[in-house]
C-alpha positions in Angstrom: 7.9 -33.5 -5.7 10.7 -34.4 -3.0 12.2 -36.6 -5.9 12.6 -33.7 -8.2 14.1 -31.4 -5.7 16.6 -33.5 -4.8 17.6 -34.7 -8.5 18.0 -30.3 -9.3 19.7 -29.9 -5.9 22.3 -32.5 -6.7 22.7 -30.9 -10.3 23.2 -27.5 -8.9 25.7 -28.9 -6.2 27.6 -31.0 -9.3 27.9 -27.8 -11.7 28.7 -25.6 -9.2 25.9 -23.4 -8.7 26.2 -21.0 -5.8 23.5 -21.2 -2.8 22.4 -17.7 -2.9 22.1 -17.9 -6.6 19.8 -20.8 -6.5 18.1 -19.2 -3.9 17.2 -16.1 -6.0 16.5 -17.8 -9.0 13.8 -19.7 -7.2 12.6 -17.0 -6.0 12.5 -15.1 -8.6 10.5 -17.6 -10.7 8.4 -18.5 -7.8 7.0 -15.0 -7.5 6.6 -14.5 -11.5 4.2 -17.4 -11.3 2.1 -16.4 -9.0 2.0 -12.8 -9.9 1.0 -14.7 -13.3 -1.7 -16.6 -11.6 -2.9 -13.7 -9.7 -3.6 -11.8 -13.2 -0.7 -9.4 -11.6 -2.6 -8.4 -8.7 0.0 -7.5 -6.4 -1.9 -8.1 -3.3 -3.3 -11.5 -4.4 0.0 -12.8 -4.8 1.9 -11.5 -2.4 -1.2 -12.9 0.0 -0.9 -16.3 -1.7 2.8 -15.9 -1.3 2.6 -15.4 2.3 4.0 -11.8 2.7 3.4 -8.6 2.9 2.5 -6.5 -0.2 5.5 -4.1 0.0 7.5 -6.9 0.7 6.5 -8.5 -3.0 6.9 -4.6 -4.3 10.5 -4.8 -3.2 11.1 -8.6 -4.3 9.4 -6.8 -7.4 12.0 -3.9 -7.8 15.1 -6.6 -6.9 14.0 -9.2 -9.9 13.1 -6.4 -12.1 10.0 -8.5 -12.4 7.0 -5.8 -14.1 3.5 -5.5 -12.7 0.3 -6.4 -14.4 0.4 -2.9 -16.6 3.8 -3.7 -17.8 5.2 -1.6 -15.5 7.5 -1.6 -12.3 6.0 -2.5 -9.4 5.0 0.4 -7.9 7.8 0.8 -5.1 10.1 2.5 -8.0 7.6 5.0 -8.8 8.7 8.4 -8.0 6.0 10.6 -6.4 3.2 12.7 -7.7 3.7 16.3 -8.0 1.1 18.2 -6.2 -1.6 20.2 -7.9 -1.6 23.5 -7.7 -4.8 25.2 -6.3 
């Protein structure tokens, strides 16, 4: 594993790649596979992930990365109009 880190670090560092770039696309991709391995269950994989589940809502919303029903995670959502009684 430490082998293949190092041979994409020194690619990134030979084309140029920026460090916060690299950062987020790792990220990014890191979180789509769990979120895949979770069957999109937020709180599984923002458990497995190590965080906090409105912390992976927010990653969510930043990577424009969709929840399990296709849709946004549900930080994005606006809220619920009351019912009238």
């Amino acid at each position: 594993m430490r082998d293949l880190i190092e041979k994409l670090i020194t690619q990134m560092v030979e084309t140029g790649v920026f460090f916060q770039d690299a950062v987020s696309e790792f990220e990014k991709k890191y979180i789509r596979k769990v979120l895949e391995q979770s069957g999109g269950n937020q709180s599984k994989a923002a458990k497995a992930l190590g965080m906090h589940r409105n912390t992976l809502g927010r990653k969510m919303e930043e990577y424009h990365l969709a929840a399990r029903n296709g849709s946004r995670s549900t930080a994005s959502r606006a809220p619920r109009a009351k019912r009238p009684k």
